[in-house]
N, C-alpha and C positions, 0 to 999 in steps of 0.2 A: 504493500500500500504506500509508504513510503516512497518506496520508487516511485511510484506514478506522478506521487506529489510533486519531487523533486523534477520528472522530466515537466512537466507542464508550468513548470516554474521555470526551467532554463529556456523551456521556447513557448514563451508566453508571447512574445512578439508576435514571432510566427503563427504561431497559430487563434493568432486577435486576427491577423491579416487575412488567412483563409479566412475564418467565418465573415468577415465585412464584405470579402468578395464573392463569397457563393451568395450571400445574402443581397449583393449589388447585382450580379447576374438574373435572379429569381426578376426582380424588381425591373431589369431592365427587358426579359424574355415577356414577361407577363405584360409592359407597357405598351409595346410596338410590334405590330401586327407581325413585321418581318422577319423580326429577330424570333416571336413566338413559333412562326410558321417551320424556317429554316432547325429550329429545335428540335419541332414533333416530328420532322420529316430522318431527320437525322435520328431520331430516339425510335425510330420505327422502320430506318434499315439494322441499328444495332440490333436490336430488338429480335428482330428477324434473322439478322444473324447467326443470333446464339441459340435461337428455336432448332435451326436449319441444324447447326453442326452440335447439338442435342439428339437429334430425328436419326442425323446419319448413325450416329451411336448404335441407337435403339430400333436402326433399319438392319444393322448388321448383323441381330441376333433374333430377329426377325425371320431371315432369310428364308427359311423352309415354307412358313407360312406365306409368303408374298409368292413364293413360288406355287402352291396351293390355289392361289387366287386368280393367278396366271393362269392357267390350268382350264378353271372354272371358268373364269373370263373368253378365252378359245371357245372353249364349247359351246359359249354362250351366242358368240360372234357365227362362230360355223351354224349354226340352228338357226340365226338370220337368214346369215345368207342362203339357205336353202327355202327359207318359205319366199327368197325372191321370184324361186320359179314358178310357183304357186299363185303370187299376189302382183298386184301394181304396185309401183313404186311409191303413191301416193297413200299408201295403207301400208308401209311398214316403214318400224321407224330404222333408220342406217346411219353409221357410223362411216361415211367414206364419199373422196373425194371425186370420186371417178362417174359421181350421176349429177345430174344439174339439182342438188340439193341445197337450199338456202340454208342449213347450220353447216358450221364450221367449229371443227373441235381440236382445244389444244391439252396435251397432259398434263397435268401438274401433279408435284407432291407436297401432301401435307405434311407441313412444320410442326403446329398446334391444333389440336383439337378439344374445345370445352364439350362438355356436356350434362356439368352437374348442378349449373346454374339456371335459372329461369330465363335468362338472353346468354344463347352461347352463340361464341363466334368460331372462324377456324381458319388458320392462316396460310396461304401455300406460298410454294415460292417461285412462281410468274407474276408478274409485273406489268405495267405500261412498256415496258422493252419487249414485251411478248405480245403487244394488242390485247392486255386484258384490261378492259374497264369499269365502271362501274354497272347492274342491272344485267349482267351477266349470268346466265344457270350454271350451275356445277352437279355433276352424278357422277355416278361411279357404274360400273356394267350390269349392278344388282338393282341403281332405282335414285332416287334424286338425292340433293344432299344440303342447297342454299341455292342462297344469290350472291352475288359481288357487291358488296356495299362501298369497299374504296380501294383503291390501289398508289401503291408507291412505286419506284422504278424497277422493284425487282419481286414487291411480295404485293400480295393483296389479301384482303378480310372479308371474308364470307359469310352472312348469314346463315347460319344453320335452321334446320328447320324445325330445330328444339330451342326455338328464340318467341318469345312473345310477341315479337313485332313481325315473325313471319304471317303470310298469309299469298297461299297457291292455288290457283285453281287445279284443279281435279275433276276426273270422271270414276261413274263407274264403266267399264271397260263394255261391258255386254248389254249396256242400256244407253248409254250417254248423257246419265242426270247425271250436272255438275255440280258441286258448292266448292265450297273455301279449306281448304289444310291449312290447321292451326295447332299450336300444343297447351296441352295446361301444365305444365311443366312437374309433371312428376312422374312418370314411365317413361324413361330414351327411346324402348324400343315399342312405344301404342305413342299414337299421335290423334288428332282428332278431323273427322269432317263435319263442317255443319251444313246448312243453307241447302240441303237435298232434298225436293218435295217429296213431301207421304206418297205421292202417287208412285214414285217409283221401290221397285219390287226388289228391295233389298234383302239380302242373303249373308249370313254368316262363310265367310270363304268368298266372295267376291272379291274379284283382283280391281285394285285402284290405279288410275296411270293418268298422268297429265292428260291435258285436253287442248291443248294448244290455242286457246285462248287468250293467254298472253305476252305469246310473240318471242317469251325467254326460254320456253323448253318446247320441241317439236313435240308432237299429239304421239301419246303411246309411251311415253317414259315412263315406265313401273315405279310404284312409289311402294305399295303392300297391299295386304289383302283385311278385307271385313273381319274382325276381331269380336266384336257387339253393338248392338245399335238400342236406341228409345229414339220416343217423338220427344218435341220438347212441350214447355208448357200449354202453350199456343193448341198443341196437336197437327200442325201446318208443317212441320219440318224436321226430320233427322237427325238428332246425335249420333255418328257413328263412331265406333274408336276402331283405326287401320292399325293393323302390325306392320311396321315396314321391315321389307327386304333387307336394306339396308340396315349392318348392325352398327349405329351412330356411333357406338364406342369404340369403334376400333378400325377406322379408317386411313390406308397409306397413299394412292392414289385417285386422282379422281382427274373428271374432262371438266372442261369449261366452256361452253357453247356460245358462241356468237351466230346472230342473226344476219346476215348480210342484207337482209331488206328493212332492217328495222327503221333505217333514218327517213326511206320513202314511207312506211309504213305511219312513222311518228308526223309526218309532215301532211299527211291527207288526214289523218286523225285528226291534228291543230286546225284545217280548216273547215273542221266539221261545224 
């Protein structure tokens, strides 16, 4: 204890002078838009840094299962591509660049992933150097995952879809009533849909999948299947709770879908 005394007494200068200057920093980051800006931007490639070379760690011992996923991922793709002979192109959803398809997919791996809080985010590591921007979809080969909420030059923040502020349109698969994918935040792996009219013939084991209604994920992206359902008060509308596919806990890869028409798309919208 002594000691301590004694050194804080010999660089008592020094260290008056640090705390006046972190305390002059704080005051001058917090004043001026700029210096605030250039801050968070900078706190959120480190940030992302040390997620990244954290991941790689814990991707290393990994490896059998990411191969596992591989695996399932193939077969998931090969079973596509075979109902193309079957189907029009306009009815199945594809991962590939070689049909005149308006999504475009890039791969990313996650850094962070939340999911124990009421608003979880999940960080990967593409960027604005990758054409990732904001209102972006992200899945994985098993069913969806978020949206893009921000990007920096090299990572970006995804809403997940165990976040309070999410909300997705959805179908059921075999009838096409739509409503809203939302979470009440306490099962990772049951999410909820509401906004489904009575009239539609809901079933336990019903598969859920986007509906491409809103321009961020093509029609057919599997999200889960009917888990339980009630009407709500009203008796006008569905509670249902989806299991999803996706196990949100434990995800290392995922795509990020860009719309190539979205900007014509946004722009006849605006002069609606």
């Amino acid at each position: 204890m002594q000691q301590i005394v004694n050194f804080l007494i010999k660089y008592k200068n020094t260290l008056l002078f640090l705390l006046l200057f972190f305390v002059s920093l704080v005051f001058t980051v917090q004043s001026h838009a700029y210096h605030k800006s250039k801050f968070i931007n900078s706190a959120n490639f480190l940030t992302g840094g040390v997620y990244n070379w954290v991941n790689n760690i814990e991707e290393y011992f990994n490896l059998k299962e990411y191969n596992t996923r591989l695996v399932e991922e193939n077969k998931y793709l090969r079973s596509r591509l075979g109902e193309l002979n079957n189907k029009s192109l306009d009815t199945v959803y594809q991962d590939t660049s070689s049909f005149d398809n308006p999504f475009q997919f890039t791969s990313a791996k996650v850094v962070r992933n939340q999911y124990v809080n009421i608003d979880n985010y999940i960080l990967i590591n593409k960027g604005k150097h990758d054409s990732i921007k904001n209102d972006l979809g992200v899945i994985t080969s098993r069913g969806i995952v978020g949206i893009v909420e921000e990007s920096s030059a090299g990572f970006s923040r995804v809403i997940s879809i165990l976040n309070s502020n999410s909300s997705i349109s959805v179908q059921l698969k075999n009838t096409n009533h739509f409503g809203s994918l939302i979470w009440n935040g306490k099962d990772p792996n049951i999410v909820q849909l509401e906004e489904v009219p009575r009239l539609a013939p809901v079933k336990v084991g019903d598969t859920i999948t986007t509906d491409g209604r809103s321009f961020i994920f093509p029609k057919g992206v599997p999200v889960g299947v009917v888990d339980g359902f009630n009407l709500d008060q009203n008796q006008s509308y569905y509670k249902i709770d989806v299991r999803l596919f996706n196990d949100m806990t434990n995800i290392g890869y995922v795509y990020v879908i860009s719309n190539k028409n979205i900007d014509e798309i946004k722009s006849l919208e605006l002069n609606e």
